[in-house]
N, C-alpha and C positions, 0 to 999 in steps of 0.2 A: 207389610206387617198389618194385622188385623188384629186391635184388643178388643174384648166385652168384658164390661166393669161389672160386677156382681150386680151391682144395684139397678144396671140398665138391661141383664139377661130375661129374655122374656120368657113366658109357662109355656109350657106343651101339655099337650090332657094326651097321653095316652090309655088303650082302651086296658081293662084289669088291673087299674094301679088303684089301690084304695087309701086312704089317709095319707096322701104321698103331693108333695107339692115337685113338680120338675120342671127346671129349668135349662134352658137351650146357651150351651157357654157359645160353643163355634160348629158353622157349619148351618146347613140347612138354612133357616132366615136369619142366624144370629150371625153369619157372613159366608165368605168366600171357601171353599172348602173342596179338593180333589179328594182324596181318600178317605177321609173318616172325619165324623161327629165327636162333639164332646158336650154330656150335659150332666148334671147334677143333678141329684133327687134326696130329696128331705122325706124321711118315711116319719110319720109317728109315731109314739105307743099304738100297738096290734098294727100299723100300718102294712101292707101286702101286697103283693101283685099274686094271680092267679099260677099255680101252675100250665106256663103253655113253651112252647117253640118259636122260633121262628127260622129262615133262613138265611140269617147274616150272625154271624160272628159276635160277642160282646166280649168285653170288658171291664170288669167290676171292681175298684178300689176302693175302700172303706176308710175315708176322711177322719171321720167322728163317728163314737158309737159301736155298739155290736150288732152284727146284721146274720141272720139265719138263712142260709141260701140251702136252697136242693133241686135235685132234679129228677125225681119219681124214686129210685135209687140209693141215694147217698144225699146225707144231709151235713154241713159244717156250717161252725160258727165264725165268722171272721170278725175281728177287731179292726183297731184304727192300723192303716199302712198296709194290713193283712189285701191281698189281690187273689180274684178267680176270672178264670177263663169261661166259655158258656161258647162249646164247640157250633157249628151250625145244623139245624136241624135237632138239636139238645134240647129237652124242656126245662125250665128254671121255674123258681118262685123265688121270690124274697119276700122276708118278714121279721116284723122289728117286737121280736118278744119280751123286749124292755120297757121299764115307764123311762126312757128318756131316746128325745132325737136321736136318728140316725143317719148321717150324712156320706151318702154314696157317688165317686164318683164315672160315669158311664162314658165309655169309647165303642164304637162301634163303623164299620166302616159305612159309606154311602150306598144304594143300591145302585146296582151298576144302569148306565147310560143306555136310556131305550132308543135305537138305532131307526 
């Protein structure tokens, strides 16, 4: 068994997150992990990530807050508990068009084992 205490999760900067604090729950440095990551992120008021892609998979649950996601396409609002999927190779953005926090939580698998 692997716990990470809120208080002891440390930051990730990833690149296009703007007004957005993220944190690393499990996985990658925050511990031991075969299949997939889990990290938090605190977006802002206007807080956003860029619309872009990537090639792995996500997973988006909405903690606290209302969160604006779309993907060039189709735009929805998700509340608290509300989840979206973010196929691979999908573009996404997220943005927090409220004046108050929004607390997201992110799954995503690992990228696979360079041989």
């Amino acid at each position: 068994m692997h716990i990470t205490r809120l208080q002891d999760a440390k930051p990730y900067f990833p690149p296009e997150h703007h007004d957005m604090r993220c944190l690393r729950l499990q996985g990658h440095e925050a511990g031991p992990a075969e299949a997939l990551w889990l990290g938090m992120s605190q977006l802002l008021p206007g807080g956003h990530t860029s619309l872009d892609a990537s090639p792995l998979e996500k997973y988006y649950v909405v903690l606290e807050g209302e969160l604006t996601i779309e993907n060039g396409l189709e735009r929805a609002v998700l509340r608290q508990w509300d989840s979206c999927r973010i196929a691979p190779g999908e573009k996404r953005a997220l943005r927090n068009e409220t004046n108050r926090a929004v607390t997201v939580l992110l799954s995503m698998p690992l990228p696979a084992a360079k041989a």
